[in-house]
C-alpha positions as CSV (number, residue, x, y, z in Angstrom):
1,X,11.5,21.1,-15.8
2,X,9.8,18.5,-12.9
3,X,11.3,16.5,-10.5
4,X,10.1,13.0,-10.5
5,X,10.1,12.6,-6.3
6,X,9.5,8.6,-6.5
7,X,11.8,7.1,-8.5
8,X,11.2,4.2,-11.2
9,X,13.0,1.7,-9.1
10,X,10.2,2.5,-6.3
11,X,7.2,2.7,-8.6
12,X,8.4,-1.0,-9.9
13,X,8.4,-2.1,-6.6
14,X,5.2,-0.3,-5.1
15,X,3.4,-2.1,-8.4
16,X,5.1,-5.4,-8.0
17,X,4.2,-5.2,-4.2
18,X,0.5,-4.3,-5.4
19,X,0.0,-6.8,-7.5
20,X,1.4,-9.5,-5.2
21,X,-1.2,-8.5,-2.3
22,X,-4.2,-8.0,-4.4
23,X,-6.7,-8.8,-1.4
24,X,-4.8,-6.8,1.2
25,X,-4.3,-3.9,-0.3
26,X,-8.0,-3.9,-2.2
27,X,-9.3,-4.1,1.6
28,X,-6.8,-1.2,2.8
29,X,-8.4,0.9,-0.3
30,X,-12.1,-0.2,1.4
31,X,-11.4,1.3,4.6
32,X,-10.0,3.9,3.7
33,X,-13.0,4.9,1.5
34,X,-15.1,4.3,4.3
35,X,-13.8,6.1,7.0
36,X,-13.5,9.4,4.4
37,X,-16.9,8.7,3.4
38,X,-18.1,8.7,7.2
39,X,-15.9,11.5,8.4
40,X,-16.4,14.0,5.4
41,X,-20.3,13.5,3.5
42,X,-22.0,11.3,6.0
43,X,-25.4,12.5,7.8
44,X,-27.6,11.0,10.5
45,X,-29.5,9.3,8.5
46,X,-26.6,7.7,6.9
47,X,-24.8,6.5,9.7
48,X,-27.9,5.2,11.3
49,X,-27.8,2.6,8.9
50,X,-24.4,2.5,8.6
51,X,-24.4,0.9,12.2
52,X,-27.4,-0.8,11.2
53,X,-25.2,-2.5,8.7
54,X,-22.1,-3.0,11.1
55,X,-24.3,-5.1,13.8
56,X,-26.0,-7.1,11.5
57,X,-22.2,-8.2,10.1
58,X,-21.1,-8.6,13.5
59,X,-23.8,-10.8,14.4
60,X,-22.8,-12.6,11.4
61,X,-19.4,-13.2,12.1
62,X,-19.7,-14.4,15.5
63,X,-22.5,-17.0,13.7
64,X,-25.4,-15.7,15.7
């Protein structure tokens, strides 16, 4: 026999919570990913570009 730990009441409200902050939670998802993916398979050559990528954003976003 299993033991459900999270209830039905809580999964309907984790899903109805989801759906309702799409954006916000599909951007916590992205950051997560990427900090795993930098912390457990990245290499040198990977975050080289990697901060390649980040300064060429940044100097987007502040309109440079």
């Amino acid at each position: 026999m299993t033991d459900q730990k999270t209830s039905e009441a809580q999964k309907r409200a984790t899903q109805a919570y989801r759906e309702k902050n799409r954006e916000k939670t599909r951007k916590q998802s992205a950051k997560s990913s990427a900090k795993s993916y930098i912390n457990k398979y990245c290499d040198l050559v990977d975050l080289t570009e990697l901060k390649q990528l980040i300064e060429d954003r940044e100097k987007e976003l502040k309109g440079e």
